[in-house]
LUMFI-363348 format. One record per residue (C-alpha): residue number from 1; residue in one letter; x, y, z. Coordinates in Angstrom, 1 decimal. Layout:
N
num residuo X Y Z
NUM a X Y Z
...
This chain:
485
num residuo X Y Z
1 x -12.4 31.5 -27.9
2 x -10.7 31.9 -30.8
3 x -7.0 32.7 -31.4
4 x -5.7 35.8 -31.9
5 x -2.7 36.8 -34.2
6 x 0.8 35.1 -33.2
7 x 2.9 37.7 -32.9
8 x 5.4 37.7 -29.8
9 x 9.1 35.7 -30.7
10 x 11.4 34.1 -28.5
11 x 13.2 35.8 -26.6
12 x 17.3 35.3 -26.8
13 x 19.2 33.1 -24.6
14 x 20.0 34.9 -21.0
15 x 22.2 31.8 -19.3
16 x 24.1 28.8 -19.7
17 x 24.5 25.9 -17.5
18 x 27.2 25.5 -15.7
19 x 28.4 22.3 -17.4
20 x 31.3 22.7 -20.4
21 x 30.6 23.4 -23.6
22 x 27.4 22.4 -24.8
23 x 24.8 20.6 -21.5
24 x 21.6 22.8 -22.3
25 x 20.6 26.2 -22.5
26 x 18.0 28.5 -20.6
27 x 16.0 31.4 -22.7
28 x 12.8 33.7 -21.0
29 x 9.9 34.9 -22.2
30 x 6.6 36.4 -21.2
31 x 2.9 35.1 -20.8
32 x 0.7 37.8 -21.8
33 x -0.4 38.4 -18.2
34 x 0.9 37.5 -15.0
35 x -1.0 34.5 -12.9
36 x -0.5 32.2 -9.9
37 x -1.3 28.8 -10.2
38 x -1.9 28.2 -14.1
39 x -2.1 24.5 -15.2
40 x -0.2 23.3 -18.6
41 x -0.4 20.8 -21.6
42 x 1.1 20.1 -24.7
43 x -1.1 18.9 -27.8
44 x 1.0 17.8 -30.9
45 x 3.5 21.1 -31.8
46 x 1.7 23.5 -28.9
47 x 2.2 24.1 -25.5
48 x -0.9 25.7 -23.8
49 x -1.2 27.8 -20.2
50 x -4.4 27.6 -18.9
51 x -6.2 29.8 -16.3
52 x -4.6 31.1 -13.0
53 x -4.8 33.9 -10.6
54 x -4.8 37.5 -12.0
55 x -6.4 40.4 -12.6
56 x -9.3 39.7 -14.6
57 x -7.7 37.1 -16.8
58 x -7.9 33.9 -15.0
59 x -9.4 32.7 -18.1
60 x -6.7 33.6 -20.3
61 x -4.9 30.6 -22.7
62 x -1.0 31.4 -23.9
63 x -0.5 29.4 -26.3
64 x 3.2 28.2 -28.0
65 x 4.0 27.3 -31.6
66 x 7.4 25.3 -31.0
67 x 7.1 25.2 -34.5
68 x 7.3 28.4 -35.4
69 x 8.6 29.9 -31.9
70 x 5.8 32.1 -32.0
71 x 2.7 32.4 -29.3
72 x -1.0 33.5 -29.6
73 x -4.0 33.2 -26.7
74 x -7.1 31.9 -26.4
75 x -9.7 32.0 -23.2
76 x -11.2 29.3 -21.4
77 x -14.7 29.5 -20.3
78 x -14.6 29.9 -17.3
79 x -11.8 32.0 -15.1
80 x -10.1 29.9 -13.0
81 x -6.9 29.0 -10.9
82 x -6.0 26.0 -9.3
83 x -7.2 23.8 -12.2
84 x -5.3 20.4 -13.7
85 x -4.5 20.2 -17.1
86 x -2.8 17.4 -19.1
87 x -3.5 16.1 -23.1
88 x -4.7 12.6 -24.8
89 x -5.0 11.4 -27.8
90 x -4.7 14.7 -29.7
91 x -6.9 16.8 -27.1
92 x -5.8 19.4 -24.1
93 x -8.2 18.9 -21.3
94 x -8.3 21.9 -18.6
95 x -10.5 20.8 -15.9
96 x -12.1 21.7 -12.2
97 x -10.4 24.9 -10.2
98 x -11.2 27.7 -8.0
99 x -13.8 29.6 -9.7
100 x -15.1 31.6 -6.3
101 x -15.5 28.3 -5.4
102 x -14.5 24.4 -6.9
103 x -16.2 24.1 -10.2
104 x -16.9 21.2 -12.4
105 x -16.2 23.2 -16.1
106 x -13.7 21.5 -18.2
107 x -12.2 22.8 -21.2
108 x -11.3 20.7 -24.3
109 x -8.7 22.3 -26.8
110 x -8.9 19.8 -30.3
111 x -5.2 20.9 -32.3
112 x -6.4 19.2 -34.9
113 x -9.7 21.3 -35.8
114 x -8.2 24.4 -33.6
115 x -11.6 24.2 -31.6
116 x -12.5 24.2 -28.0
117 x -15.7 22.5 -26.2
118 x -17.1 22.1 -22.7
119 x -17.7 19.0 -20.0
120 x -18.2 18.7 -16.7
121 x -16.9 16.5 -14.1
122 x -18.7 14.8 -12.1
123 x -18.0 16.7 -8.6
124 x -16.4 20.1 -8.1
125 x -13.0 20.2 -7.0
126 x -9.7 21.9 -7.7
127 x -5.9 21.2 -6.8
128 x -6.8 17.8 -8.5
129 x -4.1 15.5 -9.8
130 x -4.1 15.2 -14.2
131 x -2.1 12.4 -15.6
132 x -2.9 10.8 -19.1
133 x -2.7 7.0 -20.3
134 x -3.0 6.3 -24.4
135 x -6.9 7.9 -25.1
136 x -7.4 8.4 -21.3
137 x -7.1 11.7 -19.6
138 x -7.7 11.0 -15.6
139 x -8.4 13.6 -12.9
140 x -7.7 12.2 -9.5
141 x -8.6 13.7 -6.0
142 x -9.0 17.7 -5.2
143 x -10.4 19.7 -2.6
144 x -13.9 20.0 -2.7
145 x -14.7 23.5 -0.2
146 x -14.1 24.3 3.2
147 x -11.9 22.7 5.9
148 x -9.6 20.9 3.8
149 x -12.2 18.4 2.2
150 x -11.2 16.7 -0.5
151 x -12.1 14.1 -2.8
152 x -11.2 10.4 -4.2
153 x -13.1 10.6 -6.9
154 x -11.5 9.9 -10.7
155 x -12.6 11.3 -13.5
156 x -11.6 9.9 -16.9
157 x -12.0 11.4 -20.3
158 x -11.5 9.0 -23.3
159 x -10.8 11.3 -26.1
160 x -10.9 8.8 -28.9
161 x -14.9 8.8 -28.4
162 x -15.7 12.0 -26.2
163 x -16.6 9.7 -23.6
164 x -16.2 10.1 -19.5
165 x -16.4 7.3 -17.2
166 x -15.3 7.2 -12.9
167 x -13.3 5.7 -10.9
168 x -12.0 6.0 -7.2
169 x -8.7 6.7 -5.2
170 x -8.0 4.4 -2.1
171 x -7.9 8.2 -0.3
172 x -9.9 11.3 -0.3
173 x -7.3 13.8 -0.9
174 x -5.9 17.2 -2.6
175 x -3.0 18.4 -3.8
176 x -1.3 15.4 -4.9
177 x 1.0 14.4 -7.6
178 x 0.0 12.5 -10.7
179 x 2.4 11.1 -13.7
180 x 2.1 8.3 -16.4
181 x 4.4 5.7 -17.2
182 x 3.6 3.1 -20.2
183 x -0.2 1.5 -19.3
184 x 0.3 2.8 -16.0
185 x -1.4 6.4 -14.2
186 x 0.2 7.2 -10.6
187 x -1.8 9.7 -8.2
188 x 0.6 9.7 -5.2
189 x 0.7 11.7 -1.9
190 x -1.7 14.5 -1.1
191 x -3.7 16.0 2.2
192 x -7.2 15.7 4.0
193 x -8.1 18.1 6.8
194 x -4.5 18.6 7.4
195 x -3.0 15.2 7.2
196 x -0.5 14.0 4.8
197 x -0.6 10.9 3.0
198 x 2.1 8.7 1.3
199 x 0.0 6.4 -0.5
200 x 0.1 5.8 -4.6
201 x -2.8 4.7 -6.4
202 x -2.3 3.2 -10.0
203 x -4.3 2.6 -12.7
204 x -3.5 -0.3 -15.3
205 x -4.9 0.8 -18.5
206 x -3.9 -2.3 -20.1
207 x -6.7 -4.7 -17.7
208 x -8.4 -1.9 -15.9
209 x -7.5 -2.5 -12.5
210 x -6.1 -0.7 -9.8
211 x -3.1 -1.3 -7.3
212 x -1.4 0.4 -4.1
213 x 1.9 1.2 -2.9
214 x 3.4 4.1 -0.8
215 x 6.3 7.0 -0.9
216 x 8.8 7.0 1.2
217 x 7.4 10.2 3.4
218 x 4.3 11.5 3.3
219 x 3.8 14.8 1.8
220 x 1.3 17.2 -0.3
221 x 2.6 19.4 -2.4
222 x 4.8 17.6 -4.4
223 x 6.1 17.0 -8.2
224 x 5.8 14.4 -10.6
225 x 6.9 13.2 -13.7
226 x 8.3 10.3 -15.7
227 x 11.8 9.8 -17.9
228 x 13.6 7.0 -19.0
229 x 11.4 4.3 -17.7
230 x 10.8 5.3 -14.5
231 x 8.0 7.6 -12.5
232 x 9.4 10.2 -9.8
233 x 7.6 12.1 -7.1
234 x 10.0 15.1 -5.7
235 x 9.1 17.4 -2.7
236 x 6.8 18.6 -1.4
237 x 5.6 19.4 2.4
238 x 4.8 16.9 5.7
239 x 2.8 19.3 7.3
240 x 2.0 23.4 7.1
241 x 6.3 24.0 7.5
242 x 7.9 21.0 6.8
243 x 9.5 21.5 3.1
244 x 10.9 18.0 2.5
245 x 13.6 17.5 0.0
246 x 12.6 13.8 -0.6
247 x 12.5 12.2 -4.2
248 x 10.6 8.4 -4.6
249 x 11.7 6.6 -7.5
250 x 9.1 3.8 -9.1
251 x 10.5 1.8 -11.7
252 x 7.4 -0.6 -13.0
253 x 10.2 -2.9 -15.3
254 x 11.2 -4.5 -12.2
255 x 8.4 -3.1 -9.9
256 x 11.1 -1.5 -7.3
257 x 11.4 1.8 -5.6
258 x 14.4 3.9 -4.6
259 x 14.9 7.1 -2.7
260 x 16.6 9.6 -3.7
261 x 16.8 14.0 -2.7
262 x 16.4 16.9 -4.4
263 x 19.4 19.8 -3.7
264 x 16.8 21.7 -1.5
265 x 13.9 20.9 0.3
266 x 10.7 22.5 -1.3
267 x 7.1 22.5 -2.0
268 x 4.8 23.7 -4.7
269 x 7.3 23.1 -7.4
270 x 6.8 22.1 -10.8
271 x 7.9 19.1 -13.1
272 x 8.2 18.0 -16.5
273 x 10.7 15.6 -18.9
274 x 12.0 16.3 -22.3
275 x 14.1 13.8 -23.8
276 x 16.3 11.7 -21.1
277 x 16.1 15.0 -18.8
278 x 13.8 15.8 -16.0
279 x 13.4 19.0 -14.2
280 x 11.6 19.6 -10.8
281 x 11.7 23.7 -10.8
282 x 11.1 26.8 -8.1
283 x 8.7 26.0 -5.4
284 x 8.9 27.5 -1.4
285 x 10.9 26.6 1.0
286 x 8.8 27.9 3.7
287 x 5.8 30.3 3.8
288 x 7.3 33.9 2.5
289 x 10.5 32.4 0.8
290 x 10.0 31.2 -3.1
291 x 12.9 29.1 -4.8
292 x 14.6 29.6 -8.2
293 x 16.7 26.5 -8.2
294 x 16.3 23.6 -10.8
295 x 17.0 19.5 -9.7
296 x 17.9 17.9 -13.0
297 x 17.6 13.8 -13.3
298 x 19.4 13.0 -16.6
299 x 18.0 9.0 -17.1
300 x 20.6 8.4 -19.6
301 x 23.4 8.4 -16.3
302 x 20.8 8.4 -13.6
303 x 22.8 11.2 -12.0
304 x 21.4 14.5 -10.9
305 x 22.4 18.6 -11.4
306 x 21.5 21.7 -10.5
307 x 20.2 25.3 -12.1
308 x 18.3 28.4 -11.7
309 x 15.2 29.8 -12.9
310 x 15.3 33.5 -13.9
311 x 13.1 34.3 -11.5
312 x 12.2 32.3 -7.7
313 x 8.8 31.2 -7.9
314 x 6.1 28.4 -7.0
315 x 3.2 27.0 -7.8
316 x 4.2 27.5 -11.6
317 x 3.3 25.4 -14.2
318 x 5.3 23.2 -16.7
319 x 5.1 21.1 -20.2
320 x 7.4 19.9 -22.8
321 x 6.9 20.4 -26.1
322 x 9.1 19.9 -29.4
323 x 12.2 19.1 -27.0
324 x 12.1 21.9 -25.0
325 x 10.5 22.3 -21.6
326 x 8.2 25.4 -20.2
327 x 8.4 26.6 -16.6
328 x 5.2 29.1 -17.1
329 x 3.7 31.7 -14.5
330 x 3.4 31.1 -10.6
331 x 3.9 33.4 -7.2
332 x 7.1 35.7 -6.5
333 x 7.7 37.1 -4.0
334 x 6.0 40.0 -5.9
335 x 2.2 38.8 -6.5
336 x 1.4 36.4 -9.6
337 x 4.6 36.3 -12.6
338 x 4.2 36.5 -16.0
339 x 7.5 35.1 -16.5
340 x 8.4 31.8 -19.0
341 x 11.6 29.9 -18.2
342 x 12.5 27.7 -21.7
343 x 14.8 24.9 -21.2
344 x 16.5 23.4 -24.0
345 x 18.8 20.8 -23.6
346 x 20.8 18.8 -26.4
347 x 18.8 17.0 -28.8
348 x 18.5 13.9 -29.3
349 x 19.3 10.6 -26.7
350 x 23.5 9.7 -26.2
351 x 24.5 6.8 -26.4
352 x 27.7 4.0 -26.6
353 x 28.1 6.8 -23.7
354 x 31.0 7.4 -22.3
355 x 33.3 7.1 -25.0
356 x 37.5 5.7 -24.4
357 x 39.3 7.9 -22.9
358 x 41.8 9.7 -25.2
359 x 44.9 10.8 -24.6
360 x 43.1 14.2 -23.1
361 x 42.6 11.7 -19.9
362 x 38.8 12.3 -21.1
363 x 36.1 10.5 -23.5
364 x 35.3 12.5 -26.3
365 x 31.5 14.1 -26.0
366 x 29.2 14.9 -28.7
367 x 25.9 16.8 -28.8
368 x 23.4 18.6 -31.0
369 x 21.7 21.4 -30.5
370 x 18.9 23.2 -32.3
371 x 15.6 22.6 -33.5
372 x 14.2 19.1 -33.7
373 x 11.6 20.9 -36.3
374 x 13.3 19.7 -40.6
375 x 11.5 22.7 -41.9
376 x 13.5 24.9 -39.3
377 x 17.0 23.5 -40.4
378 x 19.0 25.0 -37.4
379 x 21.3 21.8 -36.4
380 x 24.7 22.5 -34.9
381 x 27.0 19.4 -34.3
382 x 29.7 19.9 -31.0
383 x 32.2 17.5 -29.8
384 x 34.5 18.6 -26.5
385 x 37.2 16.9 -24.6
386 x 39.0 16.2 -27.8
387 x 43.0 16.2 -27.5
388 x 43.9 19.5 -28.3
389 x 45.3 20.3 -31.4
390 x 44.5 16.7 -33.2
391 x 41.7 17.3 -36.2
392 x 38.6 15.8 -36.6
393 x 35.7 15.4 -38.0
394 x 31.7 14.5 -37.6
395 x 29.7 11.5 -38.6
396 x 26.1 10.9 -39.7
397 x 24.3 7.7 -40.2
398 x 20.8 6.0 -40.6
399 x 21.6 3.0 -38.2
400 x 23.3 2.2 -35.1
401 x 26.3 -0.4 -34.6
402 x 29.1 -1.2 -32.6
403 x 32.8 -1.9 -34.2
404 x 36.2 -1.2 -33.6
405 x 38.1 -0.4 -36.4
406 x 41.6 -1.8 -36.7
407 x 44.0 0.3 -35.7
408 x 41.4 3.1 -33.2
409 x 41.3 3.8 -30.2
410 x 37.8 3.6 -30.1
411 x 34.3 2.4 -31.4
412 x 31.9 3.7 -33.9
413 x 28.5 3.6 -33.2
414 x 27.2 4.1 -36.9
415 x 25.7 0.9 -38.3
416 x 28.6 -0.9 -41.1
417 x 32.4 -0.3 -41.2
418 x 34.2 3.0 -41.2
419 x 35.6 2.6 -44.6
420 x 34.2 3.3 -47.9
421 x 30.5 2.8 -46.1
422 x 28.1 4.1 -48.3
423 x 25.5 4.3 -44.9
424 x 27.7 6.7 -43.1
425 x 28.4 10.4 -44.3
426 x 31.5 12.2 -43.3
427 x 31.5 15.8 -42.8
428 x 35.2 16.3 -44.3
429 x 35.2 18.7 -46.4
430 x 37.2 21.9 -46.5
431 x 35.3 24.0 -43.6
432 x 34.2 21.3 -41.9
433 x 37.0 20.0 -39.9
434 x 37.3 20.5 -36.5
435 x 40.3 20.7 -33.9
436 x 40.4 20.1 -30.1
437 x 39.7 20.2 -27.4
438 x 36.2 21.5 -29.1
439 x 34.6 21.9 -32.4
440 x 31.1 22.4 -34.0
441 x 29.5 23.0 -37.3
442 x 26.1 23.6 -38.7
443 x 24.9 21.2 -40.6
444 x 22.0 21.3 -43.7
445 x 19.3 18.7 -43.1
446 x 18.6 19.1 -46.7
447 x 21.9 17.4 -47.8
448 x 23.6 15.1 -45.8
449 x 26.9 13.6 -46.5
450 x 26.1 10.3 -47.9
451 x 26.1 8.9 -51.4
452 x 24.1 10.4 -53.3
453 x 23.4 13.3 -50.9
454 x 20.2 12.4 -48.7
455 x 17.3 15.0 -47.4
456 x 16.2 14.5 -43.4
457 x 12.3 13.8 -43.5
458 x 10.0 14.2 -40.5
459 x 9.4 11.2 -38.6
460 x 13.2 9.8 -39.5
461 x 15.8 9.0 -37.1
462 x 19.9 9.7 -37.6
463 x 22.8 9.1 -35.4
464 x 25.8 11.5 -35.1
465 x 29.2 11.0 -33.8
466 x 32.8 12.6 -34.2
467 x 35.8 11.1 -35.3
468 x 39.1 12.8 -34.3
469 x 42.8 11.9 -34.5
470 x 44.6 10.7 -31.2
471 x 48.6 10.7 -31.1
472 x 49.5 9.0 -34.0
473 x 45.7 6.8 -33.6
474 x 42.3 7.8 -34.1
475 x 39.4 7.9 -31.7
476 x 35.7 8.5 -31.6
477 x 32.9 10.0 -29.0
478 x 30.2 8.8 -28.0
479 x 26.9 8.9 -30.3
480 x 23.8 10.8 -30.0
481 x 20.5 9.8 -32.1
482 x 17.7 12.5 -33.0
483 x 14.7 11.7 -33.9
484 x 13.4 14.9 -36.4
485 x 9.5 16.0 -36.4
């Protein structure tokens, strides 16, 4: 089970979101086989692929260097589809699936020591739910064999000692959701000999207890994931033909739910976050007909928008890694794909967001794209919805603030005052000046503005903003801060 040679690069960007300017980009690339219902996780800079339905190679690992862009593989120990995957406390845990039958076989992926290792769970099941708390990596539910039986059995893996303890879900049932929000696991929805279920078991990490609430609609099928504070639960199916477009929103701060709906009703879709983004991806809309289109909650304005995958699909899988997200494998229309959607949206989390309007009738925006990765150095700085034909120029600082500076339009959102503020560099020189409606520049982590000249480290945060003149005033966008790994 070891690695073989990383060899296969990303692929080039093949479309743009619809959004101007700069919203997020969509790339492809390839597994290196083709399978229906693999199961995903990310551990520390790699995204993993794990198992699925294919020819001979159900046991197959693709694995993703974010950090280098680059992929390799590795095998599992068993071939398997319909497993549940998710990562804890340094660990990728790949466990249960169809293997001729439900199996038990987990497998462990370490990043640290680049070694695998086997469990087993405690019953047989696949089409489990995987969610992780801190240490804890929990397996909820599955079906168990014939006629629909499933489970409501949990199986918990503590990674910090290597340890597995159980639990139980209110329920017996497959094919449900799971996502984690602070202390808090959520297994929500799923089937049992045919019936649908709305209710939500969660686990409390934090006193080791368990509560109950319900969705909105019952349904199997479904997506989940968390962003910005909040748990959400999208699609999914009522029965064998009833694709609902329903989205449940749990917000623990304030222990609430909301409704909201996807742009088209579907099942057997696929969800992950990255940054202030979540994406609910592909999935079938009835029995023959896959989906390619993309729901996208942005947390930072709690509104929602719409794109395509490359290629329609369900019962995919999907993880986030490095600020990008992975929508990896499923079933076209074709058989089993080998196909990798790669979302990349603008780094980094807006904020002081929306900007005053300027004389454009718009705020100025600003956004950074590239790689979060310092050793990469591939930053690009873009501001749009300037007033066209009035220069500018960018901003970088260590700390965030509020002021208004005598005389703007606006309000900077670097920490200290705009003038002769030794915490904020100006990207002014000759080359860098922009001038609307849009600008960008590449910037060199190695040397930013300030004074003296300071390198970006791993593990540091800096804010970025764009200053531009306004009839005969100045103004300012909004900020974004990026965290750099």
């Amino acid at each position: 089970m070891e690695s073989s040679t990383k060899s296969r690069l990303l692929l080039p960007v093949v479309c743009l979101l619809c959004a101007p300017l700069a919203s997020a980009q969509w790339s492809t690339d390839v597994l290196s086989a083709p399978r229906s219902f693999p199961a995903a996780a990310t551990v520390d800079d790699l995204a993993l692929v794990a198992g699925g339905e294919s020819f001979g190679v159900g046991n197959r690992v693709d694995i993703f260097d974010a950090s280098t862009g680059t992929w390799s593989t590795a095998s599992l120990s068993l071939a398997r589809s319909q497993l549940a995957g998710t990562s804890a406390g340094g660990h990728a845990v790949f466990a249960g699936g169809y293997a001729g039958s439900p199996t038990t076989r987990v497998d462990i992926y370490v990043a640290s020591t680049d070694t695998w290792s086997t469990a087993n769970l405690t019953q047989a099941r696949a089409m489990l739910g995987a969610t992780s708390v801190g240490t804890l990596a929990l397996f909820g539910g599955g079906e168990t064999g014939g006629s629909g039986d499933a489970s409501d059995r949990v199986d918990i893996y503590d990674a910090s000692n290597g340890t597995w303890s159980t639990a139980s879900l209110t329920q017996e049932r497959a094919r449900l959701a799971a996502t984690s929000i602070g202390d808090l696991a959520l297994f929500a929805g799923g089937t049992y000999t045919g019936s649908a279920y709305n209710r939500v078991d969660i686990y409390n990490a934090s006193n080791d207890s368990w509560t109950t609430a319900s969705l909105s609609v019952s349904r199997y099928d479904l997506a989940a994931t968390s962003v910005g504070g909040k748990a959400i639960f999208a699609g999914g199916r009522s029965n064998s033909s009833t694709p609902r477009s329903t989205v449940d929103i749990y917000d623990p701060a304030t222990n609430t739910w909301t409704v909201s709906a996807l742009s088209q009703a579907r099942y057997g879709l696929t969800a992950t976050a990255v940054g202030h983004v979540a994406i609910f991806a592909g999935g079938q809309t009835n029995f023959s007909t896959r989906s390619n289109v993309v729901d996208i909650y942005d947390s930072s304005t709690d509104t929602w928008s719409t794109s395509t995958l490359s290629a329609a699909r369900s019962f995919a899988a999907s993880t986030s890694v490095a600020d990008i997200a992975l929508v990896a494998g499923g079933t076209s229309a074709g058989g089993a794909s080998n196909v990798v959607d790669i979302y990349d949206p603008p780094l980094g989390e807006p904020y002081c967001d929306p900007a005053n309007v300027n004389s454009s009738g718009l705020p100025g925006r600003m956004f950074v794209e590239g790689s979060p990765f310092v050793a990469a150095n591939d930053v690009t700085l873009i501001a749009d919805q300037l007033p066209a034909n009035e220069f500018g120029y960018f901003l970088v600082g260590s700390n965030q603030g509020t002021l208004a500076p005598p005389g703007s339009q606006g309000v900077i959102c670097l920490a200290c005052g705009f003038h002769r503020c030794s915490g904020i560099g100006r990207y002014n020189q000759v080359g860098n000046i922009i001038q609307g409606p849009t600008g960008s520049i590449t910037i060199d982590l190695s040397s930013l503005p300030l004074s003296p000249p300071v390198a970006v480290q791993p593990g540091e945060t800096w804010n970025f903003q764009c200053w531009f003149r306004d009839l005969g005033s100045n103004n300012f966008t909004h900020a974004v801060s990026v965290t750099f790994l």
